[in-house]
C-alpha positions in Angstrom: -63.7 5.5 1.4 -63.9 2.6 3.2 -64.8 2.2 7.2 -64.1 -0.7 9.2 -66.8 -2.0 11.4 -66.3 -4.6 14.7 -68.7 -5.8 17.0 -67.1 -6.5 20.5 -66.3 -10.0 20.2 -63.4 -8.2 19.2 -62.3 -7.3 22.1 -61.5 -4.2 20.6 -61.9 -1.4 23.6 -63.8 1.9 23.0 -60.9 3.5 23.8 -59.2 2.0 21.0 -61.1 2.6 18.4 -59.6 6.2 17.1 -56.1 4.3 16.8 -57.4 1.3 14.9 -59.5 3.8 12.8 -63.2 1.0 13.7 -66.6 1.9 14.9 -68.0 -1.4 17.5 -71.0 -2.2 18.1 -71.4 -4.1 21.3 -72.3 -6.7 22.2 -75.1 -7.0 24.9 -75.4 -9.5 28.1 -77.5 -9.9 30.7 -76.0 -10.3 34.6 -79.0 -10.9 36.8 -82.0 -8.3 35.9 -79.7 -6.0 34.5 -78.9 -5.7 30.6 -75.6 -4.2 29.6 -74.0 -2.8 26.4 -70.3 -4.2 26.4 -67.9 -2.1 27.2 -70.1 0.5 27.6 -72.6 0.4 30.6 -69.9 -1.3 32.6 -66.1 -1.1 32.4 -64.5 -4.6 33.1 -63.5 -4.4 36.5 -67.0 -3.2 37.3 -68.0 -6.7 35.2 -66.1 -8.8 37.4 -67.1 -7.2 40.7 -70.7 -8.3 39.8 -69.6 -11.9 37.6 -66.7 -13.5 40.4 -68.0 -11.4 43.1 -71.7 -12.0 42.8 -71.6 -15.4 41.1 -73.9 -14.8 38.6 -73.6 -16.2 35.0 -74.5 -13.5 32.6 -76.4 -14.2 29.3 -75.0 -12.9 26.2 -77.2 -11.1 23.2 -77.0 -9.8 19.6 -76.3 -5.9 19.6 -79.0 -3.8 19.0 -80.2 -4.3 15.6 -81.7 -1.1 15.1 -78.9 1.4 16.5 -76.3 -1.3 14.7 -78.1 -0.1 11.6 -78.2 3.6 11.8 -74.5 3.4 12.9 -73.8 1.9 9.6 -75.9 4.2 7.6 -74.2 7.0 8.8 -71.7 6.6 6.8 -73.3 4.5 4.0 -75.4 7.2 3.2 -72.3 9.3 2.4 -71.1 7.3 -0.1 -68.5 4.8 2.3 -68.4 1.4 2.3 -68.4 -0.6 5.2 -66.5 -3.7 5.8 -68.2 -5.3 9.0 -66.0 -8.0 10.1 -67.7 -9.9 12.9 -67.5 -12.5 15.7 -67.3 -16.5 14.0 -70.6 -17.7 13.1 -69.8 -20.8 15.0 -70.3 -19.5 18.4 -72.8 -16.4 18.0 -76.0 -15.5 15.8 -74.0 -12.0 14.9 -72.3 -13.0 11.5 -76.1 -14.1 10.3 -78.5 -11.2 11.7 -75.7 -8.8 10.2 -75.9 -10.5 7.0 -79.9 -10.4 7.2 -80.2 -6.5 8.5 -77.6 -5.4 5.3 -78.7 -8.0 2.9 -80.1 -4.8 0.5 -77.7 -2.4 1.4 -74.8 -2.8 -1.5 -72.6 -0.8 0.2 -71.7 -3.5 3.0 -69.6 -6.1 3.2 -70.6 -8.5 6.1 -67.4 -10.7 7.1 -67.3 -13.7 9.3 -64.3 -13.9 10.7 -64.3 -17.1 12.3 -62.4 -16.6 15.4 -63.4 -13.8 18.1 -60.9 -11.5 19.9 -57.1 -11.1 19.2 -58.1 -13.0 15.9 -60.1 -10.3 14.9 -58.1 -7.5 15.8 -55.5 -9.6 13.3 -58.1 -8.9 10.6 -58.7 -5.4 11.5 -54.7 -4.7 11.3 -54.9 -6.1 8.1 -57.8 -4.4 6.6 -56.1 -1.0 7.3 -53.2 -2.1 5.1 -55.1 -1.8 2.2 -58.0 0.6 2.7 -57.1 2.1 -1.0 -58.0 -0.9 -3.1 -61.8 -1.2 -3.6 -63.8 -3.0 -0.8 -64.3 -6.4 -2.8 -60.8 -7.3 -2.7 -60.1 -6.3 1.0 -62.8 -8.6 2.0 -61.2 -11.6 -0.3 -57.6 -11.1 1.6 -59.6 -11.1 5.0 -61.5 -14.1 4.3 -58.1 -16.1 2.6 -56.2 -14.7 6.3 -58.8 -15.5 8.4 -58.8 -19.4 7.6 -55.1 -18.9 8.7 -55.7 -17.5 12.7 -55.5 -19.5 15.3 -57.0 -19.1 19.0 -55.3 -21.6 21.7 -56.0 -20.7 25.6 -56.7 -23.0 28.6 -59.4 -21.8 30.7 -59.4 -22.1 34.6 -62.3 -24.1 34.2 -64.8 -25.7 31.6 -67.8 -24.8 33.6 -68.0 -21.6 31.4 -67.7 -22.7 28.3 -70.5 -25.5 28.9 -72.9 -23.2 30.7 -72.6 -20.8 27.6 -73.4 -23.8 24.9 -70.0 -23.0 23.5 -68.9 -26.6 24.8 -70.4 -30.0 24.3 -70.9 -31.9 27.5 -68.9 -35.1 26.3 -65.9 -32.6 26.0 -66.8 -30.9 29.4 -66.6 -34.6 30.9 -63.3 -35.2 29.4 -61.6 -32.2 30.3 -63.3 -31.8 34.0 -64.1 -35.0 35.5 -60.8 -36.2 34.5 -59.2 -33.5 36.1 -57.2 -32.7 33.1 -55.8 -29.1 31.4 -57.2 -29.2 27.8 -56.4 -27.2 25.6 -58.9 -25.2 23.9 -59.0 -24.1 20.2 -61.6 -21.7 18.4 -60.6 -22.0 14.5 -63.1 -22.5 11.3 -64.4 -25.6 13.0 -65.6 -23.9 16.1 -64.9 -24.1 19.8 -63.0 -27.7 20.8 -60.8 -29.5 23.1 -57.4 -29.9 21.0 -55.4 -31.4 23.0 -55.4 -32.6 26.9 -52.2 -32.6 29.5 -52.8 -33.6 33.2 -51.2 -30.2 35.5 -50.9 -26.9 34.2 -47.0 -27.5 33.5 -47.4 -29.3 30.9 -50.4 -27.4 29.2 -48.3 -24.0 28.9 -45.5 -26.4 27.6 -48.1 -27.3 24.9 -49.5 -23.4 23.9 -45.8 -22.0 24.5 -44.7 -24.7 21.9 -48.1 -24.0 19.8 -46.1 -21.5 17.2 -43.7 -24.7 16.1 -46.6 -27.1 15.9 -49.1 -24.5 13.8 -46.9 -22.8 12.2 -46.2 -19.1 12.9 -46.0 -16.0 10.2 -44.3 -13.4 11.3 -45.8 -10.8 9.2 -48.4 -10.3 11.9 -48.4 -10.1 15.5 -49.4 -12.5 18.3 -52.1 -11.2 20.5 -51.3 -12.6 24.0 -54.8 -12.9 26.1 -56.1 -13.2 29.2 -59.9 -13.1 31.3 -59.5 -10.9 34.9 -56.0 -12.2 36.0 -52.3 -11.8 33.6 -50.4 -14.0 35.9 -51.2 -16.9 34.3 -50.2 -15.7 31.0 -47.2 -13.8 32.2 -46.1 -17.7 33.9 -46.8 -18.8 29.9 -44.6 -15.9 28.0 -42.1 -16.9 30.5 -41.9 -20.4 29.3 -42.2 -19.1 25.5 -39.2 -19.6 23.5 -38.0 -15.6 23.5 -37.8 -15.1 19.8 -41.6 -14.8 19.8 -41.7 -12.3 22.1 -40.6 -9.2 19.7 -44.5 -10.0 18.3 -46.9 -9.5 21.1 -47.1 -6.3 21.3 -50.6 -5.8 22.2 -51.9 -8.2 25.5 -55.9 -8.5 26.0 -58.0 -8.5 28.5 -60.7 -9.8 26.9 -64.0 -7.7 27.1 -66.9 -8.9 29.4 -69.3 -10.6 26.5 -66.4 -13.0 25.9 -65.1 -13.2 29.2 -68.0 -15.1 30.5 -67.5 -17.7 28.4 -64.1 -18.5 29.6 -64.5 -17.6 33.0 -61.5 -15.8 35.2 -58.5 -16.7 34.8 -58.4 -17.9 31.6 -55.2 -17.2 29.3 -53.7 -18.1 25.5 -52.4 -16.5 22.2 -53.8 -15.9 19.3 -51.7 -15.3 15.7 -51.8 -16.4 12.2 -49.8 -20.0 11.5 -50.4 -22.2 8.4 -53.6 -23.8 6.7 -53.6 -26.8 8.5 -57.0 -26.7 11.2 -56.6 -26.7 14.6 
């Protein structure tokens, strides 16, 4: 048998996890002197009362190492394998200290997905597809797919993104003191500006037209997202050609540990288009 594993750069809620058929391990951060577990110690309006409301920039962690492992075992030791499909190496440590704390254990399969969020939830829908062919071969369709998903949002602000290190400072320059909307990708190349439109008009014309210019399989869903408030990314379905609208059938609000990064207010899709890199 094989059991999916997250960790909650997923997004992927604790009360979601039955349906899905995934065990998450989450994702820890920091907001003042207090440490939380994601999605555990504090519920996400609970986050933002203390984030917007407090104006404090929380510090993200690795999840704990040590209960990540026993979680694992619980069902290695039983025979299971375990496909652990992670948040992208490109903005967290995760992928690699997973890869390090399994490295002898031949029953896990340590994937780096590359993206974060809806993009992994893509994976996970995916995985479940094809849980009776042996472990090896779901991992090689997840890591052919996963060069395929593409993440496109405009934050409220860059200030997040910097503060976190997922921005460089020349892009935080271009897209701030400029007073421009740029459009934000996270793809096999990492977190970058793709694009930049002066007003907000014009950058929802760019991510509702974002399925024509990256392509768009229908074979799997878009994942509509959003950080604290969805009326900027209802104001973006409702400028979205409506023949894509049958496919998002599952809207996120992102979990705290990745939430931070983009700061409220924050909104985009994620889906599966062509090859080509954002």
């Amino acid at each position: 048998m094989i059991k999916i594993f997250v960790d909650s750069g997923s997004s992927i809620k604790q009360n979601e996890k039955e349906k899905l058929g995934v065990e998450i391990l989450p994702l820890r951060y920091l907001l003042g002197e207090t440490e939380y577990e994601d999605d555990i110690d504090l519920d996400i309006d609970g986050f933002y009362d203390i984030f917007i409301g407090q104006d404090l920039f929380p510090k993200t962690s690795l999840p704990n190492l040590d209960k990540a492992k026993q979680m694992v075992e619980q069902y290695t030791d039983k025979g299971d394998e375990v496909i652990l499909i992670s948040i992208s190496s490109k903005i967290s440590g995760t992928y690699s200290a997973f890869e390090t704390l399994f490295a002898d254990n031949d029953k896990v399969y340590v994937v780096d997905s590359l993206s974060a969020v809806g993009g992994i939830r893509i994976l996970v829908h995916e995985a479940n597809k094809h849980l009776d062919k042996p472990a090896q071969q779901v991992v090689d369709m997840l890591n052919k797919l996963k060069m395929r998903l593409k993440v496109v949002a405009i934050p409220e602000t860059l200030d997040y993104l910097l503060k976190g290190g997922r921005l460089s400072k020349k892009e935080w320059l271009i897209g701030s003191i400029l007073k421009i909307k740029p459009i934000i990708s996270l793809s096999q190349t990492g977190v970058k500006v793709v694009d930049k439109k002066i007003g907000t008009k014009k950058a929802m014309s760019y991510l509702a037209k974002s399925f024509e210019a990256f392509g768009f399989d229908s074979n799997y869903p878009i994942v509509p997202s959003y950080t604290y408030n969805v009326q900027n990314l209802e104001k973006l379905i409702s400028v979205t050609d409506e023949k894509y609208r049958p496919y998002m059938t599952e809207f996120d609000n992102l979990d705290p540990a990745i939430a931070c990064h983009w700061g409220p207010n924050a909104y985009g899709y994620i889906f599966v288009g062509d090859d080509n890199i954002l």
